[in-house]
PDB file of N, CA, C and O in Angstrom:
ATOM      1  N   UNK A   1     -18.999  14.986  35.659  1.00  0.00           N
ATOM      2  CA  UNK A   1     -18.089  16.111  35.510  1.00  0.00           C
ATOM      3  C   UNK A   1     -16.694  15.591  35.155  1.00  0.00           C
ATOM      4  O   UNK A   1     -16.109  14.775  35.867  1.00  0.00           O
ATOM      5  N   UNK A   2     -16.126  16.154  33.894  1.00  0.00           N
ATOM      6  CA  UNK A   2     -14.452  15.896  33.510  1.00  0.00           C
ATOM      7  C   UNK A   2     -13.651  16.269  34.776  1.00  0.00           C
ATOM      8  O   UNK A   2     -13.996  17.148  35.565  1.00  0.00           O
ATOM      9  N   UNK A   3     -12.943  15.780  34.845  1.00  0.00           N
ATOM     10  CA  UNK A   3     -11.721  16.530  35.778  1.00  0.00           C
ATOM     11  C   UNK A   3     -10.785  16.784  34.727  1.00  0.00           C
ATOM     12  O   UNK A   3     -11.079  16.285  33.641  1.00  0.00           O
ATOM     13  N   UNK A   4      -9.816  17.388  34.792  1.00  0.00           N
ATOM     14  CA  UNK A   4      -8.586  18.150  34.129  1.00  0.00           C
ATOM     15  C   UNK A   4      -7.764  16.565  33.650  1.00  0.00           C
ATOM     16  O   UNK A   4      -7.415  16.391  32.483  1.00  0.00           O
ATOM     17  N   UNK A   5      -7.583  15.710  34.521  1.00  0.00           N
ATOM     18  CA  UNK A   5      -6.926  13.904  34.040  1.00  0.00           C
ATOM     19  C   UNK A   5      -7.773  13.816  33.030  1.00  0.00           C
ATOM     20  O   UNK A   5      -7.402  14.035  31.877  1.00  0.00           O
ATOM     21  N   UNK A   6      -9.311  13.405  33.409  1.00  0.00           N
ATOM     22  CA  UNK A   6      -9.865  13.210  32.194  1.00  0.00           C
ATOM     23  C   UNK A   6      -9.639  13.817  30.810  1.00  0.00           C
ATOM     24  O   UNK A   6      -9.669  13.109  29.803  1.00  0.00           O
ATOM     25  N   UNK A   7      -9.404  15.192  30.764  1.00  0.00           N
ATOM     26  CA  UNK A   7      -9.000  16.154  29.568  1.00  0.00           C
ATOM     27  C   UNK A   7      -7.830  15.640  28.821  1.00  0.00           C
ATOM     28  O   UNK A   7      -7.815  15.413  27.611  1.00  0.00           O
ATOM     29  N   UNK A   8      -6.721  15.456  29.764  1.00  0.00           N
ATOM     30  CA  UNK A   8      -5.706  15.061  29.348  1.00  0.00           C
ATOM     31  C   UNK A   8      -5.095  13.657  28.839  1.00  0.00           C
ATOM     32  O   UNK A   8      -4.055  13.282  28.297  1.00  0.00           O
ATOM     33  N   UNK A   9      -6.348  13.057  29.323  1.00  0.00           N
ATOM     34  CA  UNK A   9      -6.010  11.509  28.846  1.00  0.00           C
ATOM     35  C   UNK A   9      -6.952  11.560  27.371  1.00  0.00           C
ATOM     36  O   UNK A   9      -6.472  11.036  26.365  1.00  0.00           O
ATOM     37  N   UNK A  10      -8.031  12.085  27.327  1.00  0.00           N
ATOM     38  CA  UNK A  10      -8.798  12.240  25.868  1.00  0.00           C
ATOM     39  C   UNK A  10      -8.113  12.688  24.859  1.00  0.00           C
ATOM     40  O   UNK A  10      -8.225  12.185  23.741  1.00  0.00           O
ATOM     41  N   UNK A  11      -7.049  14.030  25.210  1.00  0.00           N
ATOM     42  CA  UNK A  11      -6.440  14.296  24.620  1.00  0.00           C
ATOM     43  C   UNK A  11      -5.071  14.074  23.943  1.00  0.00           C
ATOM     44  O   UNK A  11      -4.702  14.398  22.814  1.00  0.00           O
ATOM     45  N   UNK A  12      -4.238  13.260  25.207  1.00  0.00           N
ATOM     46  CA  UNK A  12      -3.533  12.001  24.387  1.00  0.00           C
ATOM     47  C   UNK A  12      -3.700  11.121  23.621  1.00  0.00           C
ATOM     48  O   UNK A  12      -2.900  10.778  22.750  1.00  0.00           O
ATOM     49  N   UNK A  13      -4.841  10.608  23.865  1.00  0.00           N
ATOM     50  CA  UNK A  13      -5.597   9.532  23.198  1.00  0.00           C
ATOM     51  C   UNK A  13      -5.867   9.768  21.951  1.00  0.00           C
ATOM     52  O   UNK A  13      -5.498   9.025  21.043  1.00  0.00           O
ATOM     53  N   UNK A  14      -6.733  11.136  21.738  1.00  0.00           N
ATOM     54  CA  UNK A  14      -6.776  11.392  20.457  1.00  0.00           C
ATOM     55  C   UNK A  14      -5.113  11.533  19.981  1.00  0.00           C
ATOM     56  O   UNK A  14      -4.517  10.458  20.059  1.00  0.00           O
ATOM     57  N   UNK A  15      -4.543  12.333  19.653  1.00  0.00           N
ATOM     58  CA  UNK A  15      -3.084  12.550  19.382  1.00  0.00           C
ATOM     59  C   UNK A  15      -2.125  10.888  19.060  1.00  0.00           C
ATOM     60  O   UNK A  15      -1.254  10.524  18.270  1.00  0.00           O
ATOM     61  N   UNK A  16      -2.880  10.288  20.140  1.00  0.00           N
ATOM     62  CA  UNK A  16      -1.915   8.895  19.487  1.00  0.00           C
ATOM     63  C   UNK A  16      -2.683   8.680  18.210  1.00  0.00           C
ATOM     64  O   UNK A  16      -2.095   8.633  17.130  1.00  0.00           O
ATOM     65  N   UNK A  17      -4.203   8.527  18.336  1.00  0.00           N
ATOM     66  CA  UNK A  17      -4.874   8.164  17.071  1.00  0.00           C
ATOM     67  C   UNK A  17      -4.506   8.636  16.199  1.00  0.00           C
ATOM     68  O   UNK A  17      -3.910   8.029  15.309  1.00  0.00           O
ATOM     69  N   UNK A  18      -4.736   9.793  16.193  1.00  0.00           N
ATOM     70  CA  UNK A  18      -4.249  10.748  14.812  1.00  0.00           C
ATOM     71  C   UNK A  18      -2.479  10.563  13.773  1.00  0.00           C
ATOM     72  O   UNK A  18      -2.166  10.363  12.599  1.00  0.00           O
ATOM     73  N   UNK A  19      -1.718  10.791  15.161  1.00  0.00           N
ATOM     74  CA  UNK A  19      -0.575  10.138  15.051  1.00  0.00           C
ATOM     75  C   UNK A  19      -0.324   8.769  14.074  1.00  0.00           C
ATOM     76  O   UNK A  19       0.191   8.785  12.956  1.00  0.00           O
ATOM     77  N   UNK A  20      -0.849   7.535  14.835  1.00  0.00           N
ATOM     78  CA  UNK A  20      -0.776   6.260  13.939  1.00  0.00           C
ATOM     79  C   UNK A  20      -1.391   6.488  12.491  1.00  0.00           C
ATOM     80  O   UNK A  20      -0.843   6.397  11.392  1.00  0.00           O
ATOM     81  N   UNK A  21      -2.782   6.832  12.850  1.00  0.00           N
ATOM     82  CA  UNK A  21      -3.646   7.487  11.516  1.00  0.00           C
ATOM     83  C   UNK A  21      -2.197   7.548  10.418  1.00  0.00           C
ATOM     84  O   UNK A  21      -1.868   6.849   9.460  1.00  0.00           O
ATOM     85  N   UNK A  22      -1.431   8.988  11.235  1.00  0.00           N
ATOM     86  CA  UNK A  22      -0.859   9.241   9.654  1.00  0.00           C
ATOM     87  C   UNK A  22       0.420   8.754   9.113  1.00  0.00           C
ATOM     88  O   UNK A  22       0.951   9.006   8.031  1.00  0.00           O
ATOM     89  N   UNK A  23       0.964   7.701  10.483  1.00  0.00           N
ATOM     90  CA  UNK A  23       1.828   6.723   9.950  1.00  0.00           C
ATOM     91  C   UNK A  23       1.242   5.774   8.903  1.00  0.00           C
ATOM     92  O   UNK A  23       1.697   5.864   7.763  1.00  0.00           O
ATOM     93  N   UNK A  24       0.335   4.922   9.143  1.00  0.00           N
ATOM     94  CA  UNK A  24      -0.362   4.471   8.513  1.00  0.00           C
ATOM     95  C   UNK A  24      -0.570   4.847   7.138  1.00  0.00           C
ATOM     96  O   UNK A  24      -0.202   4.000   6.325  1.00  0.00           O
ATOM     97  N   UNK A  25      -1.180   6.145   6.573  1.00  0.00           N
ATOM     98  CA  UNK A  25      -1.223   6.768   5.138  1.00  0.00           C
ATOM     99  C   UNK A  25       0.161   7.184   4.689  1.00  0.00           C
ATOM    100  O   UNK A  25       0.374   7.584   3.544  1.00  0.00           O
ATOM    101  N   UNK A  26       1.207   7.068   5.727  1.00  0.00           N
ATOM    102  CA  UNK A  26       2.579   7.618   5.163  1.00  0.00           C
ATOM    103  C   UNK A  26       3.041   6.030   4.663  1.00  0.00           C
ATOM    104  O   UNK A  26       3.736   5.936   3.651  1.00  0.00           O
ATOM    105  N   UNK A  27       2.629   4.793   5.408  1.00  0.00           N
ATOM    106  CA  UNK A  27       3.452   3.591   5.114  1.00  0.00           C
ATOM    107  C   UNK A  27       2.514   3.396   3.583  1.00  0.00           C
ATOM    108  O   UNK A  27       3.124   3.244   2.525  1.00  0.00           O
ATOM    109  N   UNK A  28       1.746   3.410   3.605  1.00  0.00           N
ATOM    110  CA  UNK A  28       0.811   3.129   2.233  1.00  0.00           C
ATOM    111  C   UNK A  28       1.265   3.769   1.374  1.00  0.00           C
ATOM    112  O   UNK A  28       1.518   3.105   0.369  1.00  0.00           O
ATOM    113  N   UNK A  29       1.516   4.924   1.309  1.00  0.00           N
ATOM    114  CA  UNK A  29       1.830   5.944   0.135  1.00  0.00           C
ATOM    115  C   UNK A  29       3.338   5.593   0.031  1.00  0.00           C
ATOM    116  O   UNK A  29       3.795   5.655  -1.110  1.00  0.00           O
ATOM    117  N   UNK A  30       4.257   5.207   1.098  1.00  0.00           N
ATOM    118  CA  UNK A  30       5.357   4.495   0.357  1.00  0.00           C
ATOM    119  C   UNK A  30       5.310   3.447  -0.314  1.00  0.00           C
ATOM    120  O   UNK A  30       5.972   3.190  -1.320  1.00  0.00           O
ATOM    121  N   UNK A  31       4.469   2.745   0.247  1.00  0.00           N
ATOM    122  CA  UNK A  31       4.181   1.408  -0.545  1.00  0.00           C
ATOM    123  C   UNK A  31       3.781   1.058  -1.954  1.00  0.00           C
ATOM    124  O   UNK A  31       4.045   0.001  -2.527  1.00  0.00           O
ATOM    125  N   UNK A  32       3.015   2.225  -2.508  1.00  0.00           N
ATOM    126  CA  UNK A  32       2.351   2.862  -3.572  1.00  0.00           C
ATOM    127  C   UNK A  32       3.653   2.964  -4.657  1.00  0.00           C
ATOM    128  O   UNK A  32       3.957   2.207  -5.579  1.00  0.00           O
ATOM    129  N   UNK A  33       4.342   4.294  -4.136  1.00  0.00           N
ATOM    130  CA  UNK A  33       5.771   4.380  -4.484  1.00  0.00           C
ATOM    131  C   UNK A  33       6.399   3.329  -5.098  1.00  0.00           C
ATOM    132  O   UNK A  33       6.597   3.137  -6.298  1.00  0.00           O
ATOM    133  N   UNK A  34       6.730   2.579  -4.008  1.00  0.00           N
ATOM    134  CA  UNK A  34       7.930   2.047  -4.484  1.00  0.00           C
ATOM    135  C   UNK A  34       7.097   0.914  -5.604  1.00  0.00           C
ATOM    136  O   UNK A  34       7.701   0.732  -6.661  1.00  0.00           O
ATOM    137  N   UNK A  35       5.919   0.246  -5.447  1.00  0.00           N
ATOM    138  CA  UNK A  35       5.426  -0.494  -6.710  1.00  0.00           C
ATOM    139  C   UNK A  35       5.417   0.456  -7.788  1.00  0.00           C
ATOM    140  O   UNK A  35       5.963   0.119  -8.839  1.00  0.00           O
ATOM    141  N   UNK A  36       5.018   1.307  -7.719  1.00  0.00           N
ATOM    142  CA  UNK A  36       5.188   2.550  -9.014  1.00  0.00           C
ATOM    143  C   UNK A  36       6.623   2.310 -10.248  1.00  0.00           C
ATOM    144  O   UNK A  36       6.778   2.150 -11.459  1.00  0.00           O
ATOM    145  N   UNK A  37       7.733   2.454  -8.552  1.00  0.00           N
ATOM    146  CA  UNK A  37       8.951   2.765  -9.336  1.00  0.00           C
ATOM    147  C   UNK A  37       9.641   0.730  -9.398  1.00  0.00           C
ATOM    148  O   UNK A  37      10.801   0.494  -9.737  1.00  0.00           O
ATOM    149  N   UNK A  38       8.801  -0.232  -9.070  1.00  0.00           N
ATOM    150  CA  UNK A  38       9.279  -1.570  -9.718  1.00  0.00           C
ATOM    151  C   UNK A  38       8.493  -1.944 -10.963  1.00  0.00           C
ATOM    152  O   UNK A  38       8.954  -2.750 -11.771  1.00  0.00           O
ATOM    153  N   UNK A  39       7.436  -1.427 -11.105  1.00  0.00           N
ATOM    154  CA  UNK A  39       6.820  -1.104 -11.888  1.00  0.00           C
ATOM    155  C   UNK A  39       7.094  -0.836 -13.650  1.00  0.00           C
ATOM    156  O   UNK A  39       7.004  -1.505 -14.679  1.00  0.00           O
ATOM    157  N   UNK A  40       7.550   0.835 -13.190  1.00  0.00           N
ATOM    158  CA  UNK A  40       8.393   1.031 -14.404  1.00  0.00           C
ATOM    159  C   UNK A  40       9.740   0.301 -14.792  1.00  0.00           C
ATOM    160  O   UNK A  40      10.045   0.120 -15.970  1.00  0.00           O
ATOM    161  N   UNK A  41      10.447  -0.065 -13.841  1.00  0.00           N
ATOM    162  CA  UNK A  41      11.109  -0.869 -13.849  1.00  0.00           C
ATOM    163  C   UNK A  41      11.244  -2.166 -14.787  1.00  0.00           C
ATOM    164  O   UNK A  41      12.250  -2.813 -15.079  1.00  0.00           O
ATOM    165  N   UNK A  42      10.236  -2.292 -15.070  1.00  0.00           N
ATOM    166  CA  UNK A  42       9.528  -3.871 -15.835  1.00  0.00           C
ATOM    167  C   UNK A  42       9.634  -5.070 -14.724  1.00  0.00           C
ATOM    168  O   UNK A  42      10.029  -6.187 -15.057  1.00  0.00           O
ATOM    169  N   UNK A  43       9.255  -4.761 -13.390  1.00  0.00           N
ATOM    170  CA  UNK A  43       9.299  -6.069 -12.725  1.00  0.00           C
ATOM    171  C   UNK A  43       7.657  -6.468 -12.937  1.00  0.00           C
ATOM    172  O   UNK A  43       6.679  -5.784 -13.240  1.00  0.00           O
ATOM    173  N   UNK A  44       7.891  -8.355 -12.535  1.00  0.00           N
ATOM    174  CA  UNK A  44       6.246  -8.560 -13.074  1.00  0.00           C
ATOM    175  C   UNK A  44       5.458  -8.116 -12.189  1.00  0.00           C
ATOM    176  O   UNK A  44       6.033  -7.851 -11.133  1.00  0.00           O
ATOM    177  N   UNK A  45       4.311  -7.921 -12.204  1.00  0.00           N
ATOM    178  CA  UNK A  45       3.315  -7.309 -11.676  1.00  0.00           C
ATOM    179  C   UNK A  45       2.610  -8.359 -10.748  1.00  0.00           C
ATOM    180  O   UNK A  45       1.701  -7.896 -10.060  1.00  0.00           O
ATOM    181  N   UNK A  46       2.855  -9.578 -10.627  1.00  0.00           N
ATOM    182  CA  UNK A  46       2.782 -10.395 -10.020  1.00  0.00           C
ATOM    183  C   UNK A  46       3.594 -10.558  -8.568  1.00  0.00           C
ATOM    184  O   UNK A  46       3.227 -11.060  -7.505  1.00  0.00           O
ATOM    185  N   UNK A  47       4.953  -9.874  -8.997  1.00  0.00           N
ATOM    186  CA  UNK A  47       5.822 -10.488  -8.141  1.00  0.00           C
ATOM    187  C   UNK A  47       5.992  -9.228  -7.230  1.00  0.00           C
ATOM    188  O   UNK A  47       6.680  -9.187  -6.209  1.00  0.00           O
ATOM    189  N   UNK A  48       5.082  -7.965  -7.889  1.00  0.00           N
ATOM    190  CA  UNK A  48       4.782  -6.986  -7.037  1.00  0.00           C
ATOM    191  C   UNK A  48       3.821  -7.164  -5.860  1.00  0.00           C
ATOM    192  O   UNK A  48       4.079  -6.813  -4.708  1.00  0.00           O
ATOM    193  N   UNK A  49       2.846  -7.663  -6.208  1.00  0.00           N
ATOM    194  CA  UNK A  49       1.651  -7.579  -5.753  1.00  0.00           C
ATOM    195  C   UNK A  49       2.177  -8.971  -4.622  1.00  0.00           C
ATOM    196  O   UNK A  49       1.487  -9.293  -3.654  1.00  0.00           O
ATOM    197  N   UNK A  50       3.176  -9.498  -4.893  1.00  0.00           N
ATOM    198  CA  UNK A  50       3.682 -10.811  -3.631  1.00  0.00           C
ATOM    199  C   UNK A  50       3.964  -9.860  -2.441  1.00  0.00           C
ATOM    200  O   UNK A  50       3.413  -9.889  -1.341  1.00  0.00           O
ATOM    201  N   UNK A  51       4.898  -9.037  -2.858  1.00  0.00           N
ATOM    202  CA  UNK A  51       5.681  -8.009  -2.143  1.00  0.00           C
ATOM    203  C   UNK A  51       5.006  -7.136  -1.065  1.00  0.00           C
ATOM    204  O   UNK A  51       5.237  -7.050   0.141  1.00  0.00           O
ATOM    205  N   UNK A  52       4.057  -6.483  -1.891  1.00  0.00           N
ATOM    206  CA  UNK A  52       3.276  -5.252  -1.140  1.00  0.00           C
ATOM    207  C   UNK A  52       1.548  -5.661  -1.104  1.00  0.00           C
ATOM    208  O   UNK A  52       0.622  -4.858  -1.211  1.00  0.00           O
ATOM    209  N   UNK A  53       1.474  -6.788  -0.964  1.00  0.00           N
ATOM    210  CA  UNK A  53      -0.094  -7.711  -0.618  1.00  0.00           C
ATOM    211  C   UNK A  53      -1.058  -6.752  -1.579  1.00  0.00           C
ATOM    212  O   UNK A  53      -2.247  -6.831  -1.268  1.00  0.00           O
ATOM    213  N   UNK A  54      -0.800  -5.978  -2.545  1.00  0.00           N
ATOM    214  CA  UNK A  54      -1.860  -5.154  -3.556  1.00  0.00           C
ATOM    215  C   UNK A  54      -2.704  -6.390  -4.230  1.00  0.00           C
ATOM    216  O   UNK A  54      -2.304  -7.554  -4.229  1.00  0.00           O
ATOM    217  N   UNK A  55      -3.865  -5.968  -4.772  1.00  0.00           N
ATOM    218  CA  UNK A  55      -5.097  -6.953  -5.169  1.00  0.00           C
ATOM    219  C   UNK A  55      -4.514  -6.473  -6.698  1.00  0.00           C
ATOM    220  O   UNK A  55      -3.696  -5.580  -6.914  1.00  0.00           O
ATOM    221  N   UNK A  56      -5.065  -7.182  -7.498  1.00  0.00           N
ATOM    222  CA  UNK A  56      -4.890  -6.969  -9.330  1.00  0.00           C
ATOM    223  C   UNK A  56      -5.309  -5.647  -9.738  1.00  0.00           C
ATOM    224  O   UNK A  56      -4.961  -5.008 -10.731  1.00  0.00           O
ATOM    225  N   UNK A  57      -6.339  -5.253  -8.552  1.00  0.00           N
ATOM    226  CA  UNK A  57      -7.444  -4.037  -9.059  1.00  0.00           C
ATOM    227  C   UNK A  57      -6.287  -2.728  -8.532  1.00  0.00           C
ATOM    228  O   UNK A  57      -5.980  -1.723  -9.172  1.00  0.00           O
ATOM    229  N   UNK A  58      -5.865  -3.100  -7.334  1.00  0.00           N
ATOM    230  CA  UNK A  58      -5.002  -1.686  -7.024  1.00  0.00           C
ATOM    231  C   UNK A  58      -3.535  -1.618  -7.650  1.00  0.00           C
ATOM    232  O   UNK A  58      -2.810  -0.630  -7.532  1.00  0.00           O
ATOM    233  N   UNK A  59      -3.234  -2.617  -8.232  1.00  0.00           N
ATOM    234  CA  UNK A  59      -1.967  -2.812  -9.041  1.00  0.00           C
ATOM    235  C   UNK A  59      -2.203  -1.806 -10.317  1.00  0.00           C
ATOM    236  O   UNK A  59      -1.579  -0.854 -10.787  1.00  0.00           O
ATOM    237  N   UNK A  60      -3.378  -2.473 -10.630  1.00  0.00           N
ATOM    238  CA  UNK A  60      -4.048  -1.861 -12.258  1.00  0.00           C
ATOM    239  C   UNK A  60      -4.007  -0.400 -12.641  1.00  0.00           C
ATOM    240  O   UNK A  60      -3.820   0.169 -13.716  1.00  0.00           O
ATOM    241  N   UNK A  61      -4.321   0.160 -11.005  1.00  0.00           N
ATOM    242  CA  UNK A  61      -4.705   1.814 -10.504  1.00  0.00           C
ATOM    243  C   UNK A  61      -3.409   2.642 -10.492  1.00  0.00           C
ATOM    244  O   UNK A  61      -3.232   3.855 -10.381  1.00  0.00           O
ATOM    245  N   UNK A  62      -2.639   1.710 -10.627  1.00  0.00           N
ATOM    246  CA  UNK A  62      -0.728   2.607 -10.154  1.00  0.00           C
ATOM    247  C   UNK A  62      -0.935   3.339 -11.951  1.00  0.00           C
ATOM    248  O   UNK A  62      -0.066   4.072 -12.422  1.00  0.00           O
TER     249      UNK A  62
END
């Protein structure tokens, strides 16, 4: 049987997850960004991919 603690600790728990979850897709999608805009920029694509640890294949995808 849950007790009402139990409820409330599952339910923090989830909430942090979710939480980090969407820090996580928010730090990526800046990350995305800003290679985008060094990108157009004409910086090398090399010295991007130093920057923001991207593989050749997700560089390619911007």
């Amino acid at each position: 049987m849950r007790t009402e603690l139990d409820r409330i600790t599952e339910n923090e728990y989830a909430r942090k997850e979710g939480e980090a979850a969407g820090i996580k897709k928010g730090i990526e999608k800046e990350k995305k960004e800003m290679a985008q805009k060094f990108r157009d920029l004409g910086v090398d694509p090399k010295i991007i991919q130093q920057a923001t640890g991207f593989t050749k294949e997700q560089m390619e995808a911007l």
